[in-house]
C-alpha angles and dihedrals in degrees: 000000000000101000099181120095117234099248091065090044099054086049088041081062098043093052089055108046082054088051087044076066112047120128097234093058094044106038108054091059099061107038110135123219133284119277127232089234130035114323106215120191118203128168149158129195139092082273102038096093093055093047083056088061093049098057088045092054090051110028114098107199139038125320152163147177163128127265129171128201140159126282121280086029106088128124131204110258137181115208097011119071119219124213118195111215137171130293146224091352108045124240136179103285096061086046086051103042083047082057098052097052095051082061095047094065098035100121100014115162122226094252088067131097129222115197111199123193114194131174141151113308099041100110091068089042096058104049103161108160108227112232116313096007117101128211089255085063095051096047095055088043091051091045088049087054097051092052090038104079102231131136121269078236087061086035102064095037088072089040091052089058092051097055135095085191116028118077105048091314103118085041093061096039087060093055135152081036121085126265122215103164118187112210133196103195124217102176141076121287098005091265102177093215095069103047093099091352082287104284093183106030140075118274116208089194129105141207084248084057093050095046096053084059097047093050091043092058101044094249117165113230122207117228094249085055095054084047098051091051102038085049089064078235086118099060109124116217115295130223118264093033105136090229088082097042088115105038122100136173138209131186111227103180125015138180090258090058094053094047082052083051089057100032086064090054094051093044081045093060101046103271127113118236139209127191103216091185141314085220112062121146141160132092114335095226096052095042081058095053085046091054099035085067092052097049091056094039082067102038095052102030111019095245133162091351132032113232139266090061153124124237115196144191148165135178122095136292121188140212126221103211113232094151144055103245136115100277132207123160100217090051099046077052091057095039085048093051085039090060088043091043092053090192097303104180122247091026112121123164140168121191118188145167105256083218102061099253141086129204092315096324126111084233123099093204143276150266133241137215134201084251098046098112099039082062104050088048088049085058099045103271132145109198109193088048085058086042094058090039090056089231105132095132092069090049092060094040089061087047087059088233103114104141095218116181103169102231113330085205085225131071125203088157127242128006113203111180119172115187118199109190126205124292100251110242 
């Protein structure tokens, strides 16, 4: 007989798909040998400073190096330093810290070793303007992007053409030494280019590309930006350049792992689980009414699943911002399965972000119960106004079911778990 609530349980399987991720499980596994020459360990991501203490922890022999991560999410390290910068909206230190490790691997030999950790996060964290471009500049681009409503795939291809460091570029800055970079991933599909915006490895992409995106999303371009990509002095580092010859790249925790993680705690506690997909994207509110279906397909006529169950997901939806609320994808995706839900009976969910945080606030996400709405109108609230203010986070703050985990120190991007209880006899 299953004795947890669901709501412990749903929490029980969040917890673990975070703890699937953690640095010091992933990243001693796939340290690569010592070279003959330095070994220089540089990095950038919510989990990169934790990947830092893991290869110090395991490493046997000299190092140094350079990681930057957000704020709150720095480790004590010993021999690599770790600098705390700005996200998801880029400041100075990030721009600084890129600098910097452009310099740290200006006249390496071919007998040395570069050691990149990368994880999700580390776009924002490495904001170096590329020629002729400012800070300034970057920051209003990167503001336009989150309202605008495109994909973190779209995303990062602009970010990519204002850079002097993402899209191959430090790779290539580190050449003739080899490059071994370790990547978390946080987006959909695991594509390589867009963990970080793919600092050390080939872009395919091009400046016509980013500008497409830009224009399909209403995004104003300054004048140095349309410069910069009609020049063909945008264009990131290309498959096939030599300069990459030596650089190679492995995953070490993805979405799909962490959903596993928490498939094994449901199947542990008597409910059956199903993994939808770890790459979902689209708008959040839309991905909740989609969801929302299915969830009730299976509670009131047994398809496609059979209940009691779990149905999981993971990728990245996204919200474009219309109203002045507090934000937060994954809990514009809860408010919007709440509405569709309407309060069906046996059907729990929480939905989080697996870093901690949540669009800008210092919440990871939220639950949500079958009374969830009877008790936010009991209280005054109108949840469809807060809908269409994207201001979900305040609804499930008054709730009192925020899911708040201070910083994870890893990112393997969204956790969506539905649970859907037996029907009582």
């Amino acid at each position: 007989m299953r004795q947890e609530s669901p709501e412990i349980l749903l929490r029980k399987m969040f917890d673990a798909a975070v703890a699937s991720a953690q640095p010091a499980v992933c990243v001693p596994p796939h340290l690569p040998d010592a070279p003959r020459g330095r070994l220089i360990v540089l990095g950038a991501g919510k989990a990169s400073a934790a990947m830092a203490r893991a290869v110090e922890q395991a490493w046997r022999g000299p190092l140094s190096g350079l990681v930057v991560t957000r704020y709150g999410y720095a480790v004590r390290c010993q021999h690599i330093e770790i600098v705390e910068a700005a996200h998801p909206v880029p400041d100075a230190a990030g721009m600084h810290a890129a600098q910097r490790m452009l310099e740290c691997v200006a006249g390496l030999s071919e007998d040395d070793l570069v050691l990149c950790l990368m994880s999700g996060g580390g776009s924002a964290l490495l904001p170096l303007p590329a020629e002729g471009l400012t800070l300034e500049l970057k920051q209003k681009m990167n503001r336009a992007l989150l309202a605008s409503g495109a994909t973190i795939s779209e995303m990062n291809c602009v970010r990519r053409h204002l850079s002097a460091i993402k899209g191959g570029r430090l790779a290539a800055a580190c050449y003739p030494a080899q490059v071994f970079s370790l990547l978390i991933s946080d987006v959909p599909g695991d594509r390589i280019i867009d963990i970080a915006s793919g600092p050390t490895v080939a872009d395919p992409t091009t400046s016509a590309d980013a500008l497409s995106i830009a224009q399909r999303y209403g995004i104003e371009l300054p004048i140095p930006v349309l410069e910069l990509w009609n020049s063909g002095r945008g264009e990131s580092v290309k498959p096939g350049d030599p300069r990459l010859a030596r650089a190679t790249a492995r995953t070490i925790a993805t979405p799909q792992m962490a959903l596993e993680a928490a498939a094994a705690v449901a199947r542990g506690a008597g409910f059956t689980a199903h993994i939808l997909s770890d790459a979902i994207e689209g708008e959040a509110r839309d991905v909740g009414k989609v969801l929302a279906a299915v969830a009730v397909q299976t509670a009131e006529r047994g398809q496609p699943f059979k209940a009691p169950c779990v149905l999981l997901s993971g990728g990245e939806t996204t919200v474009t911002v219309r109203g002045k609320g507090r934000g937060g994808r994954n809990v514009e995706f809860l408010l919007a399965l709440a509405i569709a839900l309407d309060g069906r009976a046996r059907i729990f969910a929480l939905a989080g972000d697996t870093d901690g945080v949540d669009g800008s606030e210092e919440i990871a996400g939220a639950s949500l119960r079958p009374d969830s709405l009877s008790r936010a109108m009991s209280l005054g609230m109108r949840p469809r106004s807060m809908l269409a203010d994207n201001d979900a986070h305040s609804f499930f703050a008054v709730l009192g079911d925020s899911v708040i985990t201070g910083p994870t120190l890893t990112n393997v991007n969204d956790f969506r778990a539905i649970l859907i209880a037996d029907a009582q006899p």
